[in-house]
N, C-alpha and C positions, 0 to 999 in steps of 0.2 A: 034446304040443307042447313043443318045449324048445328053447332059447337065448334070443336076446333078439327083442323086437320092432324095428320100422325105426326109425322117427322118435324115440321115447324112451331107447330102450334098457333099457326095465324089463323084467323078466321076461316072453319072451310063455307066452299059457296060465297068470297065476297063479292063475286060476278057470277051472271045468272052461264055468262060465257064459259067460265072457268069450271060451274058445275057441268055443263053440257059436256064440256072434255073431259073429267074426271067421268062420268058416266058414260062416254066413249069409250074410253080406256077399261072400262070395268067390262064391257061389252065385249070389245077385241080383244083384251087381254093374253088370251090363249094362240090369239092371230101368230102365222110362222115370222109374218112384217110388222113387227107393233114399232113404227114411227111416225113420224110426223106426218110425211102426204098421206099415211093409210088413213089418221086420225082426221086429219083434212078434210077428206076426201066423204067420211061418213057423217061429218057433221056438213059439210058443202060452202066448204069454204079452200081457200087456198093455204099452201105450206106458210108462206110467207104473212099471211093474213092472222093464222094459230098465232105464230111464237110470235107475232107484233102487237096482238093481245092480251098472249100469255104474259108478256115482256111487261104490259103496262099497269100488270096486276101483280107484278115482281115477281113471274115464276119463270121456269123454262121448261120444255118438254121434258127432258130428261128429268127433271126432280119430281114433276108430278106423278111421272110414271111410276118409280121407285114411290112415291106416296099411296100412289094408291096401293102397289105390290104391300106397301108397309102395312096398312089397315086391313086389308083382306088379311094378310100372313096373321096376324094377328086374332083376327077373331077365330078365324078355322084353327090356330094353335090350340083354344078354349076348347074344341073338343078334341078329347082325349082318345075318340077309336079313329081320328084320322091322322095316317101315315105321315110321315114330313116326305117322303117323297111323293105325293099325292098333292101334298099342301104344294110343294114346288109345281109341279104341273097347273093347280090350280092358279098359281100366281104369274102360271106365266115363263118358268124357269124347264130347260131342256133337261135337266137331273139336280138332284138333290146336294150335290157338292155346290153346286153356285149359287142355289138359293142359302144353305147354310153362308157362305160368305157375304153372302149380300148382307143378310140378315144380322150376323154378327158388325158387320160394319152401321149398320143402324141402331142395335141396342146396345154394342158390347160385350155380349153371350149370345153362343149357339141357340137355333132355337129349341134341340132340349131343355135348355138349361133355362131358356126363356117358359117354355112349359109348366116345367117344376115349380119353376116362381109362381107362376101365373096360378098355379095348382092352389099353391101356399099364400095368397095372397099378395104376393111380392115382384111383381115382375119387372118392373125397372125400374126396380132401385140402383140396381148397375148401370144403369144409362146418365 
């Protein structure tokens, strides 16, 4: 894995670990339990064993999750005949009101309005 990740911009993949969970999380994503012992659990390890690795790579469940929500949401935004409540579903989100709020809490704008940019070449310059 190589360039950077969404939301921080650190290195993504600087642990071969942290890609494994990021590519767990891509996997389950849709899962009704997307937490920690589920992600634990398919990668075969313990709860407490994740976030003590997560922890020493400076992430935590919670943020990676939302990272990777961030970079999927984002490139399905790119096409134009998928719904944003589809996009939600894809990412993970029970309805389309909480993935707009999520999302706006990550860029700044709705993600119509992240679309249109995205359209126009401009997508987060609001960010």
């Amino acid at each position: 894995m190589t360039g950077t990740s969404g939301l921080s911009g650190q290195p993504a993949g600087v642990d071969g670990f942290v890609a494994s969970v990021r590519d767990a999380i891509v996997i389950l994503l849709r899962a009704t339990r997307l937490d920690v012992a589920t992600i634990a659990e398919a990668l075969g390890v313990g709860a407490r064993t994740l976030q003590r690795r997560l922890g020493r790579a400076g992430l935590d469940f919670t943020w990676l999750v939302a990272d990777v929500r961030f970079d999927i949401a984002v490139r399905l935004l790119g096409n134009p005949r998928m719904k944003l409540a589809e996009i939600a579903l894809e990412v993970g989100y029970s309805d389309q009101a909480h993935f707009s709020r999520a999302f706006r809490q990550w860029t700044g704008v709705p993600p119509r309005e992240f679309r249109r940019r995205f359209r126009s070449g401009d997508a987060l310059s609001g960010r």
